[in-house]
C-alpha positions in Angstrom: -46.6 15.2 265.1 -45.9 12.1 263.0 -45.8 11.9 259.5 -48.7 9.8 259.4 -50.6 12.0 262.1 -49.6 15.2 259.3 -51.1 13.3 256.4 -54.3 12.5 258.6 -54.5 16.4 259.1 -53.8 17.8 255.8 -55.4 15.6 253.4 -58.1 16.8 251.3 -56.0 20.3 250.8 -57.0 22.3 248.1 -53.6 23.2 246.6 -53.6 26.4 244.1 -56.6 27.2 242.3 -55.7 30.7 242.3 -56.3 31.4 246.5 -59.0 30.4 249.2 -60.5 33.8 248.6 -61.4 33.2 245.1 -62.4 29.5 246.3 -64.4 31.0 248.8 -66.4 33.5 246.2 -65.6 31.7 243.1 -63.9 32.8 240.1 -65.4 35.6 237.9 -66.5 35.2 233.9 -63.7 36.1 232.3 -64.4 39.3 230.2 -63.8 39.7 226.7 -60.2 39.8 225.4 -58.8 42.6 222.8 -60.0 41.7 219.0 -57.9 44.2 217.0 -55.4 47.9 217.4 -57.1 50.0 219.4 -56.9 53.1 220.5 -57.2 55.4 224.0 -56.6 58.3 226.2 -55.0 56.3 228.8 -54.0 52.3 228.4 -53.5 50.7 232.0 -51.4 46.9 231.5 -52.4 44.9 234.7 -56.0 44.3 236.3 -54.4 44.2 240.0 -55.4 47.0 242.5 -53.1 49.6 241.0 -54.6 49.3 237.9 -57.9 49.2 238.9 -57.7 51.8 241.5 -55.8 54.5 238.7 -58.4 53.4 236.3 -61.0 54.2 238.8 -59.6 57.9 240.1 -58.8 59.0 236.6 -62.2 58.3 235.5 -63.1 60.1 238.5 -60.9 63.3 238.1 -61.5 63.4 234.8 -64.8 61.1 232.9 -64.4 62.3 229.5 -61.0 60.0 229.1 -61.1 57.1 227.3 -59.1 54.0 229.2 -58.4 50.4 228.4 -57.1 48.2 230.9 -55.2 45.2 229.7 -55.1 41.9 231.8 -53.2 38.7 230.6 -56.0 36.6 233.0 -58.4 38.3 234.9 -58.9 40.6 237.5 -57.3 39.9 240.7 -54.9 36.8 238.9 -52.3 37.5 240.7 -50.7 39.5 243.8 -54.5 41.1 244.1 -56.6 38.2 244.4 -53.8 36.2 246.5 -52.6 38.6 249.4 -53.2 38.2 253.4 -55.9 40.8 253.4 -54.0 43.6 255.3 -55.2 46.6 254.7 -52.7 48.7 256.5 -50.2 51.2 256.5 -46.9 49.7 255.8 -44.6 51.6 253.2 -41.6 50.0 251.4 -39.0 52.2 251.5 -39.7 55.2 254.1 -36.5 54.9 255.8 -34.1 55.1 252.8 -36.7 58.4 251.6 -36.2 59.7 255.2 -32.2 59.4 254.1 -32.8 61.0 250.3 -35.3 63.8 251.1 -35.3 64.4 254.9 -37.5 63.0 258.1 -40.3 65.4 257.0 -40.6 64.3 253.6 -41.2 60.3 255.1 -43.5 61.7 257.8 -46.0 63.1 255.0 -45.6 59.6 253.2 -46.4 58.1 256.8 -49.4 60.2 256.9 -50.6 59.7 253.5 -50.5 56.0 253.8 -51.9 56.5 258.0 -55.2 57.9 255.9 -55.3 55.4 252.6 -56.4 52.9 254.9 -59.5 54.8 255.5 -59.6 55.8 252.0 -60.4 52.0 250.4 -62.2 51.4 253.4 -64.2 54.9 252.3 -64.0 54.2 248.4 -65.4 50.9 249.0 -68.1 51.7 251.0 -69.2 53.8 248.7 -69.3 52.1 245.1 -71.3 49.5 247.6 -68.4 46.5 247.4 -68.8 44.3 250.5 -65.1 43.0 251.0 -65.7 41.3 254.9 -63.7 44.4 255.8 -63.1 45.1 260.0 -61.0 47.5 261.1 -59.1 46.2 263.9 -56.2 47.2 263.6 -52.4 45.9 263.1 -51.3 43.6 265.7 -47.5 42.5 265.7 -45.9 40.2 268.5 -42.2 39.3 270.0 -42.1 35.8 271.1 -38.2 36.1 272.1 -36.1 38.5 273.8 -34.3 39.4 270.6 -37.8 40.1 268.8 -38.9 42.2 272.0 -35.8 44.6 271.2 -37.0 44.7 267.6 -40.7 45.6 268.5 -39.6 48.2 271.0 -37.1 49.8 268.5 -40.1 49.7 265.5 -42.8 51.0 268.2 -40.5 54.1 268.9 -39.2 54.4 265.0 -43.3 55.0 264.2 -44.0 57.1 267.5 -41.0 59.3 265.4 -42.7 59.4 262.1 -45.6 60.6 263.5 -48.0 58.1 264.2 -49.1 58.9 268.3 -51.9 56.6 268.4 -50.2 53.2 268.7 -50.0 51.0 271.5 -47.0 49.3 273.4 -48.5 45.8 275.1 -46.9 43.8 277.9 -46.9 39.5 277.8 -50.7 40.0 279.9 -51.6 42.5 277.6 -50.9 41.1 274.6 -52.8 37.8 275.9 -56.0 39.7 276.4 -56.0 40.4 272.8 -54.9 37.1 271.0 -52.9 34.1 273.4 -50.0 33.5 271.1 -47.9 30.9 272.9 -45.0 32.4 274.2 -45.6 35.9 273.4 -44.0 38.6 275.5 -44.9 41.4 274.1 -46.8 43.0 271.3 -47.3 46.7 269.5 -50.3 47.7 267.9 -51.7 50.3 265.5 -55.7 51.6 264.7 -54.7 51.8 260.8 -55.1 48.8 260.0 -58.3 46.3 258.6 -58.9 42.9 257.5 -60.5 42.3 254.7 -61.3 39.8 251.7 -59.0 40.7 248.8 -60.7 38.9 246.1 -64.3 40.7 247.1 -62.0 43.7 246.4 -61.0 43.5 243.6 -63.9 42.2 242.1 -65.7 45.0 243.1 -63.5 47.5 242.2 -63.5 45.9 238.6 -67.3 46.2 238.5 -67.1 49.8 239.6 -64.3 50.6 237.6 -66.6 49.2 234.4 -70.0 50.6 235.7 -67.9 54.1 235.0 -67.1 53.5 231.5 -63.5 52.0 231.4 -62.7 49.0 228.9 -61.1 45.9 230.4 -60.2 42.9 228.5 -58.9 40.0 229.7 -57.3 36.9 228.5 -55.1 39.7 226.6 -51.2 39.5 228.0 -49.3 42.9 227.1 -46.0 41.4 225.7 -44.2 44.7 225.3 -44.8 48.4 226.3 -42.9 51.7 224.6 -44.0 54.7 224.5 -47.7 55.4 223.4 -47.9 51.5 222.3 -49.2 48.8 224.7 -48.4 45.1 222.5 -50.1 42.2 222.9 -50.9 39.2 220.6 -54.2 40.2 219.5 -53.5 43.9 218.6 -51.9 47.0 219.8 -53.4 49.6 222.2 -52.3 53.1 221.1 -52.4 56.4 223.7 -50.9 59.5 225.1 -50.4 57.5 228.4 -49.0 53.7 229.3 -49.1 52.7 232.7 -47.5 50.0 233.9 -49.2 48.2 236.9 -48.2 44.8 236.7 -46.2 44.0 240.0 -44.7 40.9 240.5 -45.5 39.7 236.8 -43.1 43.0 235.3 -40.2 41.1 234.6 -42.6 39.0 232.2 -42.5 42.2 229.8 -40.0 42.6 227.0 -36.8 44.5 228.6 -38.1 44.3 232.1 -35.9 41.1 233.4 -33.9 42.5 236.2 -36.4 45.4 237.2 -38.5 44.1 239.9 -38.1 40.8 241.5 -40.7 38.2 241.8 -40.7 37.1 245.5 -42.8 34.3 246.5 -45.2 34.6 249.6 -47.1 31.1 250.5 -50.5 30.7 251.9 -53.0 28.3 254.0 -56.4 29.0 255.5 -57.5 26.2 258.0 -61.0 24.8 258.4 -63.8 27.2 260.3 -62.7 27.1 263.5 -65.0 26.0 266.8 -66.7 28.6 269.2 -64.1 26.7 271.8 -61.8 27.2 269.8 -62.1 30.9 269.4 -62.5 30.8 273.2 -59.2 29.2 273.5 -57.1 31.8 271.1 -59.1 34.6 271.9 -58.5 36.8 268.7 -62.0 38.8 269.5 -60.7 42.1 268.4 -60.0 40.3 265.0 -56.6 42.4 264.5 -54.6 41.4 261.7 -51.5 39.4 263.2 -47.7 39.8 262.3 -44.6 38.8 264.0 -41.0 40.3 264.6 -39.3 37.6 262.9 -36.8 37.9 260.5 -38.6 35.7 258.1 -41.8 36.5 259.4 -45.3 35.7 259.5 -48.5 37.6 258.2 -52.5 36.4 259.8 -55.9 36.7 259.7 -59.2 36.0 261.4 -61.4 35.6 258.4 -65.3 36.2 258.0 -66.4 33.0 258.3 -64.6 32.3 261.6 -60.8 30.5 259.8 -57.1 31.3 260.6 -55.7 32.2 257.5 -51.7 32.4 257.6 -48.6 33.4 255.1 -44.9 33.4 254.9 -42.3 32.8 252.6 -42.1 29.6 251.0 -39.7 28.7 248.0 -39.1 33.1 248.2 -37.8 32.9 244.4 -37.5 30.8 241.0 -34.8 31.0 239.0 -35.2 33.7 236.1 -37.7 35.5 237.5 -40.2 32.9 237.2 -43.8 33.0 238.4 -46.5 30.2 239.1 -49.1 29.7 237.2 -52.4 29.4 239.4 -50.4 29.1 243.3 -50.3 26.0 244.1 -47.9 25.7 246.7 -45.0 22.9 247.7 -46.1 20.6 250.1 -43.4 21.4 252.7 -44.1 24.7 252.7 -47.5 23.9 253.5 -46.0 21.7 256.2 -43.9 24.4 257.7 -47.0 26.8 257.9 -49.0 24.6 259.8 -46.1 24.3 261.8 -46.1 27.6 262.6 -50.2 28.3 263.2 -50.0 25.4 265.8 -46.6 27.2 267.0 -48.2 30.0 267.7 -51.9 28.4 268.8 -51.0 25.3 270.2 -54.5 24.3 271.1 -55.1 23.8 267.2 -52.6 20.9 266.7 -55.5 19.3 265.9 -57.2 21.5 263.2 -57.3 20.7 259.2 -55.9 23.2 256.6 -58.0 23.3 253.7 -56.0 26.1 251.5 -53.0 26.4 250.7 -51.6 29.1 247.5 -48.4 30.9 246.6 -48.4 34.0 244.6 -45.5 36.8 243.6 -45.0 40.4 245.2 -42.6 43.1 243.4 -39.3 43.9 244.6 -37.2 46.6 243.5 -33.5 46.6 244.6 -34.0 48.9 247.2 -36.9 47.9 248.6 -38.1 51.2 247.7 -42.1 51.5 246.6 -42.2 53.9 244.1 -44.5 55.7 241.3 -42.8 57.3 238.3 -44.5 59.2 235.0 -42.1 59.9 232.5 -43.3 63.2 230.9 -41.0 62.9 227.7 -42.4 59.2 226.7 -45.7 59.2 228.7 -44.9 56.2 230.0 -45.7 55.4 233.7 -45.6 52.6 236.4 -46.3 52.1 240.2 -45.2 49.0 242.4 -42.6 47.5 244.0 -44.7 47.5 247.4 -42.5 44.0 249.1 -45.8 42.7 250.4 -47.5 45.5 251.5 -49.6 46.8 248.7 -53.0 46.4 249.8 -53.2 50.1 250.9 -50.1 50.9 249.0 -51.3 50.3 245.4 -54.2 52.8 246.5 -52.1 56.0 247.3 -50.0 55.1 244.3 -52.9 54.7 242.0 -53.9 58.6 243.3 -50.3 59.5 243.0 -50.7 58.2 239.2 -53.6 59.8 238.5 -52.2 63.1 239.8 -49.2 62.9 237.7 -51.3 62.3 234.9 -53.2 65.1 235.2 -50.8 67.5 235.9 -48.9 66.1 232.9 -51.8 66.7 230.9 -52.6 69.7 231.9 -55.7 69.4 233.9 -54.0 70.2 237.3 -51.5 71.4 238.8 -48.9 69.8 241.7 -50.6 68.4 244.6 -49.5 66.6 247.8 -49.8 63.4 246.4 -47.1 64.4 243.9 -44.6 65.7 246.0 -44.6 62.9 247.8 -40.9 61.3 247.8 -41.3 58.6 246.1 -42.8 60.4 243.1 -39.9 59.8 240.6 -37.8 57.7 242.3 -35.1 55.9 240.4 -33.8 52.5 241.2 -30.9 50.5 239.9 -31.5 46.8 238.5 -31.1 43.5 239.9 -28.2 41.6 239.1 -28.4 38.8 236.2 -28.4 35.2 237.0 -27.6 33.2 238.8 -26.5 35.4 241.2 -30.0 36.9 242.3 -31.4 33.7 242.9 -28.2 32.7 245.0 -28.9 36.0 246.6 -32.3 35.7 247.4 -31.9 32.0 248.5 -29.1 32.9 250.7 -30.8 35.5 251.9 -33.6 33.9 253.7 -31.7 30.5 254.7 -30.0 33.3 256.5 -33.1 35.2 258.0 -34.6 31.8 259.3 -30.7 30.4 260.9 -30.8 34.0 262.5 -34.6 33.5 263.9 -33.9 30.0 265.1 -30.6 31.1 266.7 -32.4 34.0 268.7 -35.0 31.1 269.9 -32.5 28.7 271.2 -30.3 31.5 272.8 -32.6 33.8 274.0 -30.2 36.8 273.5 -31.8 40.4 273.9 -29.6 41.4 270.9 -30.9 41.2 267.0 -28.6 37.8 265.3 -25.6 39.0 263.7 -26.4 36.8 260.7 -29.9 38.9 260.0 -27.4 42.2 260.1 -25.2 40.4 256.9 -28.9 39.9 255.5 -30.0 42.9 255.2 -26.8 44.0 253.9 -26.9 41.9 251.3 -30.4 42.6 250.3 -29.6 46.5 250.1 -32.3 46.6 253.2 -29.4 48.1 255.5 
């Protein structure tokens, strides 16, 4: 398409604003922010899904506890309130915990994250949130030889950790689900759902609140230590400080280098035509992924649009985050790129949205959930994109801790999970994480487009050095 043609297309984009989601149900009142010290059972830093959904089991498990959470916007601001929707059952880390603590020890993770999905899904239902979810499942696709290896390989690596009731598709198969131009083969998975991430989490903030926990907003936590939560307006004393703040940790005093702020970019298109629908297909509604390298996350929203993410600009320098998403214009170009890649008959069709927003990654790539029983202090993150369902069984996981910690329980599955306690090194100062992260995916994407022009069976040597250099290999 020409340059001119583009601008024809995209114009009238609503660039940032926080996401489509919260353009599509509108921002909420901001609630009140901290006036003063205060003091609790249990403070929570971060009004995201994990500290929403620990706020919300440890006020189950136990009501008589008194807990603040602290958010420096509101709820859903960032990673929450910006995601692609999936609800599914992705893990960071199970291979590497398969290596630490045996195949068994992943397999229960697996399982535990096989039946989170149904647990929000359950959890939701029941505190009455309508979040436009369908369960459809996970639907990922190969559009290349090499990608086809890839899929095959993943399909049987999951068949191994336990999870029998996936599907391996053909090219006809996979075209009677969704018609992806040039799509040879597809895998897909029941634990999986779309849903609206900002209905979420708005939601769960009013359910969390109906059940007698204190958020304030507008308060930003400049500095956690033991039984001290600091922000401008006054200091939060308790027992317990949990850290659940994601992609915005390394804003916290001391907490530079410990999780990485990688950028994930955003569009949503205009409400699609009956035609077409027709055209695509897409009826199942699945939630749509790739086998890419750098690759691609989709959705068929509720009120009939494709929206579509990948990685944009993946990092700033110095662990720098956005402030309300809006998004570079080439990026925005190279994602409409890729929805009429994929859906040719579209080339036509307007994107309306287009956001950015920050996902945590630890070193490892390892998702983990920690409470330090000498200090009190806690955290649970580093989910690499897939904490939808993630910060869930971590927020349970938390809870658990908590309790046994506190004396109100005992162990439980949940907290002999492995990553309960898992330790990860930090990233390296500047500049060279940026130069690594940078490098990194100009690598990923050369690899990609080397397997498309070839059309070799075999995985790009380049995407090999990658992941080495990642510490993903």
């Amino acid at each position: 398409m020409s340059s001119s043609a583009d601008r024809a297309v995209n114009s009238g984009i609503v660039n940032g604003g926080i996401s489509y989601w919260f353009a599509d149900d509108g921002l909420p009142p901001v609630r009140e922010p901290l006036t003063g010290d205060a003091h609790a059972d249990v403070v929570i830093v971060g009004g995201g899904y994990t500290g929403l959904w620990t706020a919300y089991y440890l006020k189950k498990t136990a009501p008589f506890l008194r807990i603040t959470v602290l958010e420096q916007k509101f709820c859903g601001y960032g990673a929450s309130g910006r995601n692609g929707g999936w609800l599914y059952n992705g893990v960071a880390g199970r291979d590497r915990y398969a290596k630490l603590h045996g195949h068994e020890a992943a397999v229960r993770l697996q399982q535990a994250m096989n039946d989170t999905v149904d647990e929000v899904i359950r959890a939701a239902a029941e505190e009455g949130i309508e979040a436009d979810v369908h369960k459809g499942g996970v639907l990922e696709v190969a559009r290349t030889p090499a990608q086809l290896a890839r899929l095959r390989a993943f399909h049987e690596q999951e068949l191994v950790f336990g999870e029998k009731d996936r599907e391996l598709y053909g090219a006809r198969a996979t075209a009677e689900r969704v018609r992806v131009a040039d799509a040879v083969g597809s895998a897909w998975t029941p634990h999986g759902a779309r849903l609206n991430p900002a209905k979420l989490v708005k939601g769960l903030a009013a359910a969390v609140e109906a059940l007698g926990v204190t958020i304030h907003e507008a308060t930003p936590v400049t500095e956690i230590r033991p039984q001290h939560a600091v922000t401008p307006y006054g200091t939060v004393r308790a027992p317990y400080v949990l850290r659940c703040t994601e992609g915005f940790t390394a804003s916290l005093k001391g907490q530079k280098r410990t999780w990485l702020p990688m950028n994930s970019s955003m569009i949503a298109t205009e409400p699609l035509t009956d035609e077409q629908w027709a055209a695509i297909g897409w009826n199942g509604r699945e939630t749509l992924g790739d086998m890419a390298h750098a690759y691609m996350y989709a959705q068929r929203t509720a009120d009939g649009r494709i929206a579509l993410g990948g990685r944009g600009v993946p990092y700033r320098f110095g662990s720098r985050t956005d402030n309300d998403g809006r998004t570079q214009p080439e990026t925005v170009a190279a994602l409409r790129d890729l929805l009429v890649a994929f859906f040719p008959a579209l080339a036509g069709v307007r994107v309306e949205h287009a956001w950015s927003g920050v996902l945590g990654v630890p070193r490892d790539w390892c998702a983990t959930v920690t409470l330090d029983r000498s200090t009190g202090l806690g955290w649970a993150g580093g989910y690499v994109g897939s904490g939808v369902a993630t910060a869930n069984l971590a927020a349970r996981t938390l809870t658990d801790l908590v309790q046994v910690d506190s004396g109100q329980g005992g162990p439980t599955p949940l907290t002999a999970l492995p990553w309960a306690g898992h330790k990860v090194r930090r990233w390296e100062p500047e500049p060279l994480r940026w130069l690594g992260v940078q490098g990194m995916y100009a690598t990923y994407r050369t690899a990609d487009r080397r397997e498309t022009l070839t059309h070799s069976a075999r995985s790009s040597r380049l995407a090999r050095v990658a992941d080495r250099v990642a510490g993903r290999g």
